[in-house]
N, C-alpha and C positions, 0 to 999 in steps of 0.2 A: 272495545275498539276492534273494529273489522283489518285483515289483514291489507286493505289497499288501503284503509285510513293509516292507518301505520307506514306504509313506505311512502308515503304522501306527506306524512310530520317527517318523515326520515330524511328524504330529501329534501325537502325545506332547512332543517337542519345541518344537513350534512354539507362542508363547504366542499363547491368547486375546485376540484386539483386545477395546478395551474403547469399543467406537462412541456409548455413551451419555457415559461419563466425557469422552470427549476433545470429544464436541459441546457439552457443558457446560461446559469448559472457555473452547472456542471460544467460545460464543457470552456465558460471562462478561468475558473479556479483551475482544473486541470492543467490547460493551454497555461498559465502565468507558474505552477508547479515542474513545469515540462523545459517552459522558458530558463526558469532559473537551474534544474540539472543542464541543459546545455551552456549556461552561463559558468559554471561551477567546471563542466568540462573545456570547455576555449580556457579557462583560467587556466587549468591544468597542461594546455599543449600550450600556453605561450609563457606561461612562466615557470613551466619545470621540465620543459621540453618534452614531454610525453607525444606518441605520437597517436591516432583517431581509436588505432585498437588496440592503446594501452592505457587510455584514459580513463576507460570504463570502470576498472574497478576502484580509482580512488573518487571518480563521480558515486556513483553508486553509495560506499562509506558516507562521503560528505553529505547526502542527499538522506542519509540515515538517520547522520548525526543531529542533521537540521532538523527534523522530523522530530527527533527524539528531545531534543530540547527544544522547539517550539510546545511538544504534548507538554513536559513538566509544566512549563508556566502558563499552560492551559488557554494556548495560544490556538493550538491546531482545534483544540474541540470548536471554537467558534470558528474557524476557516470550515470545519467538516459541518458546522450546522446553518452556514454560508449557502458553500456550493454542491453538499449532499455527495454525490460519487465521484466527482470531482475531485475531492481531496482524499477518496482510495485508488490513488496513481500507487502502482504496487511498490516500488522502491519507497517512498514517502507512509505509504497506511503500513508497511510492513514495522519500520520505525515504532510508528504510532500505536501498531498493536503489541509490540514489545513491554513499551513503557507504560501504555493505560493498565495492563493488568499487573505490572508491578507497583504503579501510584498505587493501585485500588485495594491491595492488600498489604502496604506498609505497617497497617496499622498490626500485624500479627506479627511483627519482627523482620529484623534484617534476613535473618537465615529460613527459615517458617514462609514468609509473606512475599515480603521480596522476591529473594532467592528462587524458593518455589514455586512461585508464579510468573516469572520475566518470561520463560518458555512456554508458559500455557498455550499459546496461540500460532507462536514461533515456531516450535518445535516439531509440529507435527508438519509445518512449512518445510521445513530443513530437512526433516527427515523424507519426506516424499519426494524433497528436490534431488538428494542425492540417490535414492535408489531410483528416481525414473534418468539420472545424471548415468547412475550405472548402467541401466538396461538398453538405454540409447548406443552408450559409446560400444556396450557387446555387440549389439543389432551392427554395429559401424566395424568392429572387429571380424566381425565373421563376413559378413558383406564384402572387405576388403581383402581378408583370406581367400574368399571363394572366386576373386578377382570381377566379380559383378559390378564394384567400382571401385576406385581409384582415386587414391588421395595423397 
């Protein structure tokens, strides 16, 4: 078989991407993920009186915890095989990658499997969050020392 006969069965074979449908999709699942953290926050300013910027971190938690127990019952995987990057909204997929890698190695024990794996993907999140969390507010430290600006 000649190489143009070859990409001729190839593309015959090979299905059409559908990059509208799937960004539609995306950007549906997303938008109704984004919907319910704002829902999740109004809950929190009218019934615990929080006020817009203090909302944020028990949205944030709650928006975790829903993640992380939608993944257990292996809810989110079909929302994620749904609307594809849609459902990696970063507070929600952060959840989600917490928990997939500790479902995935339960089977080697609580402490072993579990334990050992809940950070795999996590951790190097958290750790990079806090030292660029550091190097920002120094950048903001000295910047404000040297009176450049004002805060």
């Amino acid at each position: 078989m000649e190489k143009e006969q070859y990409q001729q069965l190839e593309q015959s074979v090979t299905p059409k991407p559908t990059y509208f449908k799937n960004i539609a999709k995306a950007f549906f699942v997303g938008g109704i993920i984004c919907t319910i953290g704002q829902a999740v926050s109004l809950f929190y300013i009218i019934f615990f009186d929080f006020t817009e910027a203090t909302a944020g971190n028990p949205t944030v938690s709650t928006m975790v915890f829903f993640a992380m127990i939608l993944t257990g019952f292996g809810i989110y995987k079909k929302i994620g095989q749904f609307g594809g990057a849609g459902s990696a909204v970063p507070v929600t997929g952060f959840g989600n990658a917490v928990i997939s890698a500790a479902i995935e190695h339960k089977s080697e024990g609580l402490v072993l499997g579990v334990g050992g794996n809940l950070f795999k993907l996590a951790g190097s999140v958290v750790l990079f969050g806090v030292v660029s969390a550091f190097f920002v507010a120094l950048i903001k430290y000295i910047l404000v020392t040297l009176g450049v600006v004002s805060w």
